[in-house]
Backbone as CSV, one residue per row, in Angstrom:
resi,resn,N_x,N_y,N_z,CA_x,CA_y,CA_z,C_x,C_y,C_z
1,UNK,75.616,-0.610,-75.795,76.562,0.499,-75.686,75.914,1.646,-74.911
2,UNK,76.453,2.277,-73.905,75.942,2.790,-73.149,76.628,4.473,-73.987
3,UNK,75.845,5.562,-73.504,76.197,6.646,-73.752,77.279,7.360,-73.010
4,UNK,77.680,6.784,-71.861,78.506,7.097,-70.819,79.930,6.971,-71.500
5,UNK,80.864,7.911,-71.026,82.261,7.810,-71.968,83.325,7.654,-70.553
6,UNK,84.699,7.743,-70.817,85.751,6.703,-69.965,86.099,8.525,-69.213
7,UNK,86.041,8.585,-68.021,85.930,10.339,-67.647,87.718,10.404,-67.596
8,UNK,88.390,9.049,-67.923,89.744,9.337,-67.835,90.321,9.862,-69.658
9,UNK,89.722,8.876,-70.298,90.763,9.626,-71.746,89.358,9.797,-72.679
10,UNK,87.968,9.736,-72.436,86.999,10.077,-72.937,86.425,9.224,-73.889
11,UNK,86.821,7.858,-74.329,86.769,6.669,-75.047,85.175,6.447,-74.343
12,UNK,84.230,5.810,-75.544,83.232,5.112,-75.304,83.479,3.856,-74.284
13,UNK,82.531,4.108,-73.637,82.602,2.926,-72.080,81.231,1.946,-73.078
14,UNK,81.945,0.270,-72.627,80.933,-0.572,-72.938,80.458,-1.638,-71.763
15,UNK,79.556,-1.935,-71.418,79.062,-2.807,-70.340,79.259,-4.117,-70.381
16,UNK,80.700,-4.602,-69.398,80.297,-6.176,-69.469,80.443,-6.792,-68.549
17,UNK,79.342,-7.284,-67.913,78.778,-7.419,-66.778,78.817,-6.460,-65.590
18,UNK,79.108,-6.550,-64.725,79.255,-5.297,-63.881,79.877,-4.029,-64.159
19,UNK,80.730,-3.941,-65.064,81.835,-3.067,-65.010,82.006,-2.669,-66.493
20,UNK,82.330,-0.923,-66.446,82.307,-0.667,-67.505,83.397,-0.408,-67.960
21,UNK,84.059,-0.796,-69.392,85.038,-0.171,-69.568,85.620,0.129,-70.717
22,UNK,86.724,0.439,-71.386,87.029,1.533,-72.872,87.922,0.668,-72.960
23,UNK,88.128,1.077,-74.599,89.397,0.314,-75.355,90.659,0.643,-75.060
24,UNK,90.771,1.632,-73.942,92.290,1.756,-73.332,92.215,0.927,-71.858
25,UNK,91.172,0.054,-71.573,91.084,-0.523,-70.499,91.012,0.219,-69.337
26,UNK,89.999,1.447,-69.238,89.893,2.039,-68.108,88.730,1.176,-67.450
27,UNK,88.823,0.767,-66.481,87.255,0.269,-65.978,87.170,0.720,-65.114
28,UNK,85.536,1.184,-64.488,84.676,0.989,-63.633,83.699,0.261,-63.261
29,UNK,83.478,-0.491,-61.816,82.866,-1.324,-61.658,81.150,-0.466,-61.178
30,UNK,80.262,-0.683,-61.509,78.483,-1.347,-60.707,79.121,-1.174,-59.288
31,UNK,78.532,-0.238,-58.398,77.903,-0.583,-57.428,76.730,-1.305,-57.125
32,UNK,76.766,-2.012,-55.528,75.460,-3.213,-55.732,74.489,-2.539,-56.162
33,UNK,73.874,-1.345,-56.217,72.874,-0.677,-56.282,72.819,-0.705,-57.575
34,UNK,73.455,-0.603,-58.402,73.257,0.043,-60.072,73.615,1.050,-60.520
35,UNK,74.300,1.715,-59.812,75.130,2.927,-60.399,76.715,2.803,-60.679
36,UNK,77.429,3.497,-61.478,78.779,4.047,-61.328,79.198,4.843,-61.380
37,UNK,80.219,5.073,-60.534,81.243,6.013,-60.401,82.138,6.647,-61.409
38,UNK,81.816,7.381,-62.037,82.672,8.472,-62.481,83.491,9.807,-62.768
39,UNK,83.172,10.032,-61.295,83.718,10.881,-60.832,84.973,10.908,-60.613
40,UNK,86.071,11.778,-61.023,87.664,11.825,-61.062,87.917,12.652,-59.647
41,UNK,88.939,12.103,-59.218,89.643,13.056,-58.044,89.759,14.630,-58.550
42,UNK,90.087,14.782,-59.361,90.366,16.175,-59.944,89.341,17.318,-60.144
43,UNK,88.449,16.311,-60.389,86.934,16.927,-60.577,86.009,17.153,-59.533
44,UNK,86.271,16.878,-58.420,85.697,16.935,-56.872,85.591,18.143,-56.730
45,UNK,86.474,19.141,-56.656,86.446,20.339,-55.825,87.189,20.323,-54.621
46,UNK,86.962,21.037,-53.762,87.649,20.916,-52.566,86.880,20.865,-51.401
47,UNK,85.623,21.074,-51.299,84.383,20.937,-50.292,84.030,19.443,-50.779
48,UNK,82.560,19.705,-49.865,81.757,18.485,-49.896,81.060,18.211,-51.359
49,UNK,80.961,16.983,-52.250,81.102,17.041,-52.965,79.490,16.499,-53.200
50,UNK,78.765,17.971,-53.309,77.429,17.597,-53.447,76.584,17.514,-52.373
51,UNK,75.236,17.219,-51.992,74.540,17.102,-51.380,74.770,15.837,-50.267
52,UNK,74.864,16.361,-49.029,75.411,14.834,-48.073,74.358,14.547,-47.585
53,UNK,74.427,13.414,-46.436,73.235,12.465,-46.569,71.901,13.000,-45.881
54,UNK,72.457,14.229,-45.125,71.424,14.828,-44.005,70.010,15.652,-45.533
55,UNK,70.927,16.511,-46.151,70.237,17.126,-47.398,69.307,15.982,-48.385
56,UNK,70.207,14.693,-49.029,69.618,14.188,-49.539,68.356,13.132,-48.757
57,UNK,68.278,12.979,-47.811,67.624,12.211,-47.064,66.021,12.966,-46.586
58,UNK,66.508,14.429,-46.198,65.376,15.692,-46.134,64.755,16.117,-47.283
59,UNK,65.409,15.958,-48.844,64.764,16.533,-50.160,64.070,14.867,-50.237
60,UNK,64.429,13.774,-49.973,63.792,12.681,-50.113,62.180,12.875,-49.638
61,UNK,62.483,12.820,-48.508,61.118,12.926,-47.405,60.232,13.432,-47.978
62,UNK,60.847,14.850,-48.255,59.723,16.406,-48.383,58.801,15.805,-49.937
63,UNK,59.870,15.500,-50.627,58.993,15.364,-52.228,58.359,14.696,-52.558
64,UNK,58.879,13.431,-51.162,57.916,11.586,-51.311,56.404,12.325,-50.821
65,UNK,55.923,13.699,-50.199,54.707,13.854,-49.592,54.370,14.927,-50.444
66,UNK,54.841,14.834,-51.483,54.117,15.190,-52.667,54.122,17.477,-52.999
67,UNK,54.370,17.692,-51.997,54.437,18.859,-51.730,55.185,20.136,-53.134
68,UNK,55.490,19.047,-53.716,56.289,19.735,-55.096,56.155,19.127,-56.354
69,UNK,54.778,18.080,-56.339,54.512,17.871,-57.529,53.429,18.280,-58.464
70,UNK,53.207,19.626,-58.007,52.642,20.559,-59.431,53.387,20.734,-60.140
71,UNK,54.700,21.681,-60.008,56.177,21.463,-60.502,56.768,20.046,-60.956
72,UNK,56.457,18.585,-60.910,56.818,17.161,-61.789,56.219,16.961,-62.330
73,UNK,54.293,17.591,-62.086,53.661,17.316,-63.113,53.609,17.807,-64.397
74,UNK,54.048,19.464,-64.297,54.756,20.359,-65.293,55.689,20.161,-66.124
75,UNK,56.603,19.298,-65.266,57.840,18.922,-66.209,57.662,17.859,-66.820
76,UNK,56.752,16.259,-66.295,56.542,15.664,-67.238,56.011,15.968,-68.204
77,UNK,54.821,16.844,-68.201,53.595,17.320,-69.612,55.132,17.855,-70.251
78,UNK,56.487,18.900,-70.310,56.552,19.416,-71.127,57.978,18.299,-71.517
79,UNK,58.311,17.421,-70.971,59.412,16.432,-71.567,58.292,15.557,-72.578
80,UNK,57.351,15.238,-72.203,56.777,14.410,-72.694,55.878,15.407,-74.398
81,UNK,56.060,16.517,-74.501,55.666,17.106,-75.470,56.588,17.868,-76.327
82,UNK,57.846,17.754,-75.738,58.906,18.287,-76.600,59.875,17.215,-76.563
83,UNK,59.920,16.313,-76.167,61.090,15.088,-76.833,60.670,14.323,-78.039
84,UNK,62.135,14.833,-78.749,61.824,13.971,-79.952,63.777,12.839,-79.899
85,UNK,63.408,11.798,-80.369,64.444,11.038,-80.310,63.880,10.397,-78.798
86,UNK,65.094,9.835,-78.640,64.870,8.915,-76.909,66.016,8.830,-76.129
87,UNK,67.031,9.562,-75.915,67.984,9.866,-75.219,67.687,10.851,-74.369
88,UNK,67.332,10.755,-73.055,66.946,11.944,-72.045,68.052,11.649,-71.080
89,UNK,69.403,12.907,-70.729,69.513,13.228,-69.724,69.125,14.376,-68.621
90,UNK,69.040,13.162,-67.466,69.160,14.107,-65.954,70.082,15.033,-65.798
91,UNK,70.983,15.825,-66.093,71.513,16.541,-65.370,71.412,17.080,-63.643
92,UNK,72.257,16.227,-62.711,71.684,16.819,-61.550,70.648,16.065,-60.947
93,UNK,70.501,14.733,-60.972,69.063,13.828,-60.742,68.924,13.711,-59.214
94,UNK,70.034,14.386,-58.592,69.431,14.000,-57.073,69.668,12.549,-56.850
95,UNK,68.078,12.490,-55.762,67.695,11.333,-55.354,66.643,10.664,-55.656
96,UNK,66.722,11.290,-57.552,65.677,10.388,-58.515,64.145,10.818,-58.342
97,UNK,63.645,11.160,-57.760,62.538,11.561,-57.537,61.969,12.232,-59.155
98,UNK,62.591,13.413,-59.518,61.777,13.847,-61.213,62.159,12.568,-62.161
99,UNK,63.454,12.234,-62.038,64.148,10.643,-62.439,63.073,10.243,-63.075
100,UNK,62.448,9.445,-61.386,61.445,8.469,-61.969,60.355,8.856,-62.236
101,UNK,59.978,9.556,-61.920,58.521,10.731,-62.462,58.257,10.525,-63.976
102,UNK,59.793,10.699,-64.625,59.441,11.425,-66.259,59.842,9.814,-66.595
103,UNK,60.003,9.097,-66.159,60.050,7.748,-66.464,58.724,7.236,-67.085
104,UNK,57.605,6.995,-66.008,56.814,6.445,-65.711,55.674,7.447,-66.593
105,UNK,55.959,8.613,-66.698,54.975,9.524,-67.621,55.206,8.782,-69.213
106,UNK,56.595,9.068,-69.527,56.943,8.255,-70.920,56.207,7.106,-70.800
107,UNK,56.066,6.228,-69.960,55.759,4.458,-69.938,54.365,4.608,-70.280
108,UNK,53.822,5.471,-69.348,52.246,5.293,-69.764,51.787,5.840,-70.769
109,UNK,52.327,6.715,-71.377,51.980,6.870,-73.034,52.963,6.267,-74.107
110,UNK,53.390,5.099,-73.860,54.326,4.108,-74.129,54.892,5.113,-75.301
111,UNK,55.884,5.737,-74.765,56.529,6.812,-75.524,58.331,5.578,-75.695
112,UNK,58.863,5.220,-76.379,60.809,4.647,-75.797,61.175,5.636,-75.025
113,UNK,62.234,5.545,-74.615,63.037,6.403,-74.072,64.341,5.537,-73.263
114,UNK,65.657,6.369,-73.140,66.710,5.527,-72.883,66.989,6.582,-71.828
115,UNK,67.112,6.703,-70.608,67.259,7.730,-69.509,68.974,7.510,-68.852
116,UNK,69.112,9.061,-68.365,70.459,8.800,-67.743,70.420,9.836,-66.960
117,UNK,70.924,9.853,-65.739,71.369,10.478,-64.628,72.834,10.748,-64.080
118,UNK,73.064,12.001,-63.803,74.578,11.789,-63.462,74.015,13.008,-61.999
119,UNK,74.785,13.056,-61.041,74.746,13.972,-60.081,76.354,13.786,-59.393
120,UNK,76.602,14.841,-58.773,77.894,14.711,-58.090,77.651,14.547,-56.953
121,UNK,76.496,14.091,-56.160,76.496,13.446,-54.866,76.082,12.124,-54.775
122,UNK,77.540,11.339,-54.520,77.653,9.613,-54.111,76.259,9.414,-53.878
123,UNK,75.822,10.224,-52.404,74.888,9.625,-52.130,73.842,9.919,-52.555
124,UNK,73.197,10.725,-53.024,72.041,10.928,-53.877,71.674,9.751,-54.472
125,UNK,73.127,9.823,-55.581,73.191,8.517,-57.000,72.546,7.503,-55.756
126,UNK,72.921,6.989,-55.140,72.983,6.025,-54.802,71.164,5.445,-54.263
127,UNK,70.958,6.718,-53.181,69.301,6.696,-53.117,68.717,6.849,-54.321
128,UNK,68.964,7.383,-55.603,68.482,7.256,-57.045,68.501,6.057,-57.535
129,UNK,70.052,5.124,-57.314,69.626,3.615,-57.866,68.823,2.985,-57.339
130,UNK,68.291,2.602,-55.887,67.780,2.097,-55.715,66.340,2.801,-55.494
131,UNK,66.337,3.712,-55.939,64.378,4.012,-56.406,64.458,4.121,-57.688
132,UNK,65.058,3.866,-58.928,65.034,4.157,-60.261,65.507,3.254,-61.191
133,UNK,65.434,1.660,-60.872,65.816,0.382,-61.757,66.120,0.973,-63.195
134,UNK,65.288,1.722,-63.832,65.319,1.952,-65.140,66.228,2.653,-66.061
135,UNK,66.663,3.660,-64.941,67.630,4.641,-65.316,69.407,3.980,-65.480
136,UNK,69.705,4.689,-66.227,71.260,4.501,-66.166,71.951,5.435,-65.496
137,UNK,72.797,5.558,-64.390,72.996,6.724,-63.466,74.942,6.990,-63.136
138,UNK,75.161,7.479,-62.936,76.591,7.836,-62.830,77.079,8.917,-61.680
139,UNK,77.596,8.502,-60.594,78.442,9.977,-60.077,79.204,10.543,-60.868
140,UNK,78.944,11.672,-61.098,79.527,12.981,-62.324,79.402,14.330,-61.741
141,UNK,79.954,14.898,-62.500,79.936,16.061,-61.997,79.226,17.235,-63.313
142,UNK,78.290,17.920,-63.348,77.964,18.562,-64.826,79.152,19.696,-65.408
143,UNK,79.704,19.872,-64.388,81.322,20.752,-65.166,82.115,19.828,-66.166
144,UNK,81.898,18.457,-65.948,82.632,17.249,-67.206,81.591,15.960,-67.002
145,UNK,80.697,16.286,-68.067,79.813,15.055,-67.962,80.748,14.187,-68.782
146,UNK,80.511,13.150,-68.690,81.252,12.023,-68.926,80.581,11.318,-70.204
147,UNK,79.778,11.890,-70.721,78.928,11.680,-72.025,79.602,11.999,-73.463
148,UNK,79.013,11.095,-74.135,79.193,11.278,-75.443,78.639,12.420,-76.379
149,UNK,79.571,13.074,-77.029,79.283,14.676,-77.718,77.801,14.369,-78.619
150,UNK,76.959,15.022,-78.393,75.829,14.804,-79.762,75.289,13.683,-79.467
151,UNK,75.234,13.199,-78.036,74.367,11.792,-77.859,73.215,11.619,-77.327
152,UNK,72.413,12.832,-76.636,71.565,13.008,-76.010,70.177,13.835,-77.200
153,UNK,69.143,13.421,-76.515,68.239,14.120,-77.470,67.166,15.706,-76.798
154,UNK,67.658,14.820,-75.222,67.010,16.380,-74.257,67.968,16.394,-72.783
155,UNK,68.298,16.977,-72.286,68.803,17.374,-71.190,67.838,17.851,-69.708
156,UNK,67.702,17.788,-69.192,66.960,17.967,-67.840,67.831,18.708,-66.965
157,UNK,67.700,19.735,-66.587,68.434,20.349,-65.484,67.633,21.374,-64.137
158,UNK,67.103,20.360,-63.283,66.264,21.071,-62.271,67.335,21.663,-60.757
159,UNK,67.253,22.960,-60.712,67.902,23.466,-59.705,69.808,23.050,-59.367
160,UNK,70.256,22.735,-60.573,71.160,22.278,-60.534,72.256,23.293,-61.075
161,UNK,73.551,23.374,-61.103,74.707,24.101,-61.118,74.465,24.226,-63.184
162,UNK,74.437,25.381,-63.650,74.323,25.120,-64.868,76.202,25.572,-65.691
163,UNK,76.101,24.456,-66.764,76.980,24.627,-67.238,76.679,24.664,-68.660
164,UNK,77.159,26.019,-69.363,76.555,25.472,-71.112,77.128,25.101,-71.958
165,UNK,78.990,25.116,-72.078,79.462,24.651,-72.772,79.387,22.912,-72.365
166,UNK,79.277,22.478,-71.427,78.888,20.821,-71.618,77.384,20.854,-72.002
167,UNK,76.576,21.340,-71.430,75.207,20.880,-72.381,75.590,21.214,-73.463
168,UNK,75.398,22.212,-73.997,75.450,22.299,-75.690,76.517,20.889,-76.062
169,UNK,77.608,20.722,-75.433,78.663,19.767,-76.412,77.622,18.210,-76.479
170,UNK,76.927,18.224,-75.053,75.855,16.680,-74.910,74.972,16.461,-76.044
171,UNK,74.225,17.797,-76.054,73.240,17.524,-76.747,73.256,17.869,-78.088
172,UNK,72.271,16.980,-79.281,72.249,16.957,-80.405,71.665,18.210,-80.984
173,UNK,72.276,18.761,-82.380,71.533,19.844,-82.900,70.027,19.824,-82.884
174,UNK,69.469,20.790,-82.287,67.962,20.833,-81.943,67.461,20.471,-81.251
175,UNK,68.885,19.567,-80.056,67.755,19.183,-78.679,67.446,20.114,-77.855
176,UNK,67.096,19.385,-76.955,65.980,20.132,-75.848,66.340,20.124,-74.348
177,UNK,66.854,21.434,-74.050,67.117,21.721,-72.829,65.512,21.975,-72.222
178,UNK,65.487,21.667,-70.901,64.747,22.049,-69.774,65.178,22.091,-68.374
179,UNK,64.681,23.355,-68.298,65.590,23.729,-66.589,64.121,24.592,-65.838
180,UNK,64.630,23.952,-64.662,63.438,24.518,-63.283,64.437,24.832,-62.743
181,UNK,63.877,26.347,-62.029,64.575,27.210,-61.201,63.860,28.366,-60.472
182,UNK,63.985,27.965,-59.192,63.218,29.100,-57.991,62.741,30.441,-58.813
183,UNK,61.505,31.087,-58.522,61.447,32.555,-59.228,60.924,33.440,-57.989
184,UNK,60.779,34.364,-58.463,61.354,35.893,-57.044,60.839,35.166,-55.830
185,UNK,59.306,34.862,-55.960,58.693,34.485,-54.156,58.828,33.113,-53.437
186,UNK,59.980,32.528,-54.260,59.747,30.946,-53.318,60.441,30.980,-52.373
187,UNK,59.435,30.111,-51.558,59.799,29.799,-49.952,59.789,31.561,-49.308
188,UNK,58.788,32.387,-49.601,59.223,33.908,-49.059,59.006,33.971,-47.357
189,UNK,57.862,33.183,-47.528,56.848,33.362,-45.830,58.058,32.586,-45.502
190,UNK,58.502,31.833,-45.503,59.396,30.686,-44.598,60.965,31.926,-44.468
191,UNK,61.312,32.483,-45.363,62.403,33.061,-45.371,61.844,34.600,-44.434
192,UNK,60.611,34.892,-44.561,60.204,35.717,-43.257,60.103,35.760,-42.198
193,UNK,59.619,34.791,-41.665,59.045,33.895,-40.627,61.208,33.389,-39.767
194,UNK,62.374,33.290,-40.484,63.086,33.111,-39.827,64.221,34.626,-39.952
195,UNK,63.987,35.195,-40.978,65.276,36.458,-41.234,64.630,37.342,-41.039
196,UNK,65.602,38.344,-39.948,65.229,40.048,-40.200,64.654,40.540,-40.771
197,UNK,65.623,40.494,-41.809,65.560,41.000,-43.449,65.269,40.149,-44.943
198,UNK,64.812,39.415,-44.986,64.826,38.694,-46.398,64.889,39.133,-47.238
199,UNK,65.474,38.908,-48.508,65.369,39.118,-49.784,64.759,37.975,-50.712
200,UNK,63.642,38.537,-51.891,63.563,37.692,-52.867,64.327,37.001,-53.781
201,UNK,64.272,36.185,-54.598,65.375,35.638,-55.421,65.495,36.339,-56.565
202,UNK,66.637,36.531,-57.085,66.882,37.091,-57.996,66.627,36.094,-59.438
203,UNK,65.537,36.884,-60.268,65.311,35.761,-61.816,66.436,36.441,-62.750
204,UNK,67.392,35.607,-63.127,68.304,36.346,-64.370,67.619,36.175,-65.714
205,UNK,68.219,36.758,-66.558,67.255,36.700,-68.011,67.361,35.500,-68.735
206,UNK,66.245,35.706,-69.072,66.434,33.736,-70.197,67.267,33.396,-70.663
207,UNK,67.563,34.587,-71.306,69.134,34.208,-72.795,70.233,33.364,-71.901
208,UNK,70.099,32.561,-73.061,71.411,31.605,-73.163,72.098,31.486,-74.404
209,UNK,73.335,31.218,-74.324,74.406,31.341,-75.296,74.274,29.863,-75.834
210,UNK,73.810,29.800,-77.390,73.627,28.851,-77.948,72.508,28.161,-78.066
211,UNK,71.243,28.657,-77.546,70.158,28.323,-77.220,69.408,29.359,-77.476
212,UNK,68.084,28.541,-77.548,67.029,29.486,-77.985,65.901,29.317,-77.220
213,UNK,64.851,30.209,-76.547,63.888,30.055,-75.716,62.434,29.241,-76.734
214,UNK,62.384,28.303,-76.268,60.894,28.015,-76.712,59.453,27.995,-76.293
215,UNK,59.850,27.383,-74.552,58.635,27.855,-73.850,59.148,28.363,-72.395
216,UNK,57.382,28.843,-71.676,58.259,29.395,-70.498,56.846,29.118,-69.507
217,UNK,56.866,28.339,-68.538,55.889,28.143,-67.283,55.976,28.685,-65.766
218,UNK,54.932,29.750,-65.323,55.758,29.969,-64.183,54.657,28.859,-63.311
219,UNK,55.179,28.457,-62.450,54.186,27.540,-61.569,54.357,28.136,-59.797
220,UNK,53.215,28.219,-59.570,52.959,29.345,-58.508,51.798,28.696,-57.427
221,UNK,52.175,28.468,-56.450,51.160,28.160,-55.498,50.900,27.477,-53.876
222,UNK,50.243,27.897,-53.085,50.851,27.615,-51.713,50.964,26.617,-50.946
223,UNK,51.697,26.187,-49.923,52.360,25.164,-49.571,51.625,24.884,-48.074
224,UNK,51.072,24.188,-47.759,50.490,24.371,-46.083,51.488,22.950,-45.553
225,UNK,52.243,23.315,-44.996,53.170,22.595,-44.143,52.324,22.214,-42.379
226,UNK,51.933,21.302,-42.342,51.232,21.381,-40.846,51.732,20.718,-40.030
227,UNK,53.187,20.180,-40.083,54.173,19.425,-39.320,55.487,20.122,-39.553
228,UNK,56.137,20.029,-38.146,57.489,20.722,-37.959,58.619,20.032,-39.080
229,UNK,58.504,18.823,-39.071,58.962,17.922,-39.487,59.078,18.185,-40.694
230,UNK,57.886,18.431,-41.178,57.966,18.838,-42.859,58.589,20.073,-43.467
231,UNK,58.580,21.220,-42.089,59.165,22.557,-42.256,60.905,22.121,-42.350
232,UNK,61.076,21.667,-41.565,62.577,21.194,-40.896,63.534,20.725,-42.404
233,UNK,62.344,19.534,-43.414,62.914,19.193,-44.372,62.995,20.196,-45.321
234,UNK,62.052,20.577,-45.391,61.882,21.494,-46.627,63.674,22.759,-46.290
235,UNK,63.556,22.981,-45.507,64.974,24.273,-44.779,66.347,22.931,-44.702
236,UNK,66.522,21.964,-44.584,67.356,21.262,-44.515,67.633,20.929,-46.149
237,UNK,66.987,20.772,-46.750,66.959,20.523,-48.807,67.703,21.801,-49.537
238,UNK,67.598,23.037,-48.604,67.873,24.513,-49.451,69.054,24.781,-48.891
239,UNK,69.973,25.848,-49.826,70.757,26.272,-49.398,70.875,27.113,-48.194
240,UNK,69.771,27.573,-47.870,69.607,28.345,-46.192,70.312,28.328,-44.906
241,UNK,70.166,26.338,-45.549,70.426,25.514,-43.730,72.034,25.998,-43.330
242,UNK,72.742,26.022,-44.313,74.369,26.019,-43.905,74.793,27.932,-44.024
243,UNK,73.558,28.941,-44.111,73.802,29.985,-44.171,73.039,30.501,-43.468
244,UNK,72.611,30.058,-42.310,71.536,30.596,-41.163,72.313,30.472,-39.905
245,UNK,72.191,31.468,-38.910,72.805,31.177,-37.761,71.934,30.634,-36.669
246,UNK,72.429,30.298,-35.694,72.001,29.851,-34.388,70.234,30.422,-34.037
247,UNK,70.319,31.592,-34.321,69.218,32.247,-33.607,67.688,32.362,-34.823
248,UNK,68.602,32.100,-35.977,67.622,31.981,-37.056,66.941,30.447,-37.478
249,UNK,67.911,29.615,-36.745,67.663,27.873,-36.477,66.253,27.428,-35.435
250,UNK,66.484,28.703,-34.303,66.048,29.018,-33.348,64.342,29.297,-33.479
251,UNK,64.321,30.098,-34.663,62.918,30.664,-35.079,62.326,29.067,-35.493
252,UNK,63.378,29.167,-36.314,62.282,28.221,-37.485,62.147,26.369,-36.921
253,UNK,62.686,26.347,-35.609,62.275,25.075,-34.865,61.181,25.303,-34.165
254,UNK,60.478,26.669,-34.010,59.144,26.468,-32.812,57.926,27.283,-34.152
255,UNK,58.274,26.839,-35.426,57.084,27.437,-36.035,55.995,26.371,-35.985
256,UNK,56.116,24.910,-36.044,55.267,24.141,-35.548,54.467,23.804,-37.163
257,UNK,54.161,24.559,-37.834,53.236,24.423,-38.768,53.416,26.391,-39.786
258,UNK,53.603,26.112,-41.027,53.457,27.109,-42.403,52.752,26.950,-43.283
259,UNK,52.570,27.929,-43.855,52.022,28.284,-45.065,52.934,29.067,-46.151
260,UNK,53.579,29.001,-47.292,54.707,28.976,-48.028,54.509,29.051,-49.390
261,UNK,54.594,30.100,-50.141,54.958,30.316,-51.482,55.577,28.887,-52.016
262,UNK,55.605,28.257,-53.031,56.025,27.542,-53.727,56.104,28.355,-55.290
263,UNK,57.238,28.429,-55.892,57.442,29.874,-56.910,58.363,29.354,-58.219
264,UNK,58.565,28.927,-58.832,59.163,27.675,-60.198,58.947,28.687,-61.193
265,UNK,60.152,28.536,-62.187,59.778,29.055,-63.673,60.387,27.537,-64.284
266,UNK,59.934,26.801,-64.993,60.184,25.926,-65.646,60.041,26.276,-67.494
267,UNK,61.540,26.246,-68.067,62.377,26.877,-69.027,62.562,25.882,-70.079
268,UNK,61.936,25.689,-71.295,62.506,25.213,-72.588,62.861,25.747,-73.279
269,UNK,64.496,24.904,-73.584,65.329,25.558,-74.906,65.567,24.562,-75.781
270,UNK,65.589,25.330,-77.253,66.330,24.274,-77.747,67.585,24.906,-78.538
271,UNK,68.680,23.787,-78.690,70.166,24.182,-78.959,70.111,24.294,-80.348
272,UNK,70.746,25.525,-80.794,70.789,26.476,-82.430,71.215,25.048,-82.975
């Protein structure tokens, strides 16, 4: 029995063989890859629905060269020291990359664990199934996860759209939220180096409604980019790329090689 619920009348989804489906006979089939679709027309939005292939293909690259795993190594030490139970969702998994990270951390301290991923970009999921055999993964959207109320034991939410009335409804009394999210100086030199004017990021306050702060990591440290290529991905992964004009595209194609703040607060809560 999978934790995944029917995103049409909300009935427990059960797996048989490819295709999943509820006692009102909603099914969805397995893509070849290992994921499904549960994403509703309704639930799309009206833009692009999620990260398209140019974004997910550039956050691929940049993270496969390791450039952001002080920040996975952080998050495994603190999933792996605050999960209790064995239900971990992804919220937001991308293209699997922390996915399989906190996978393989659990494995080697042969910790169980039952993992799930949902993201609202097709294609992400899709580069996620096929780097993440282990996981159970879903196109979703986190405004209506498609999960069962009280079925999860921790939640994962890195840089992703936060929603709290679905986490809190996911997760079980006393689980364990964790969220990574940019803090004032990331990416500053790179956001210098192409804007006039830059501004830092704005950190909002911890508090969350229904939650309680337990720990708090800031992870801080610099980035030496010595290929264009690597600059190019890193600005193609962020929201920047589709809010930069012509002449600011302009800069940041002849920098050749950076040096770059890398700036994370990585956030544990757990739900009252």
């Amino acid at each position: 029995m999978s934790i995944f619920t029917c995103p049409v009348c909300g009935e427990k989804l059960e797996i048989t063989g490819n295709t999943y489906i509820c006692p009102k006979r909603h099914s969805f089939d397995r893509a070849k890859s290992g994921y499904v679709n549960l994403l509703l027309s309704k639930h799309m939005g009206k833009t692009v629905h999620g990260d398209n292939k140019l974004m997910v293909q550039a956050r691929r690259s940049f993270l496969d060269k390791g450039y952001y795993s002080p920040l996975c190594d952080a998050l495994c030490e603190a999933v792996s020291a605050n999960i209790k139970g064995n239900t971990i969702l992804d919220a937001g998994c991308g293209e699997g990359y922390y996915t399989t990270a906190i996978i393989g951390k659990l494995q080697s301290e042969n910790k169980a664990a039952e993992v799930y991923g949902i993201d609202i970009s097709k294609t992400a999921v899709e580069y996620s199934a096929k780097r993440c055999k282990s996981a159970e993964l879903a196109v979703a959207s986190v405004f209506h996860i498609p999960v069962s109320e009280g079925s999860c034991d921790m939640l994962v939410t890195l840089f992703a759209p936060y929603c709290g009335e679905e986490f809190q409804r996911v997760l079980r009394k006393n689980g364990i939220m964790i969220m990574a999210i940019p803090s004032e100086n990331h990416l500053w030199e790179l956001k210098k180096a192409i804007y006039d004017t830059p501004y830092k990021n704005e950190v909002k306050p911890y508090e969350l409604e229904g939650f309680g702060l337990v720990d708090r990591k800031r992870i801080t440290y610099d980035m030496k980019l010595e290929q264009q290529e690597d600059i190019d991905a890193l600005f193609s992964m962020t929201p920047y790329y589709y809010r930069t004009g012509r002449e600011q595209q302009e800069r940041l194609a002849v920098l050749g090689q950076l040096t770059t703040t890398a700036d994370f607060e990585l956030l544990v809560y757990r739900k009252f």
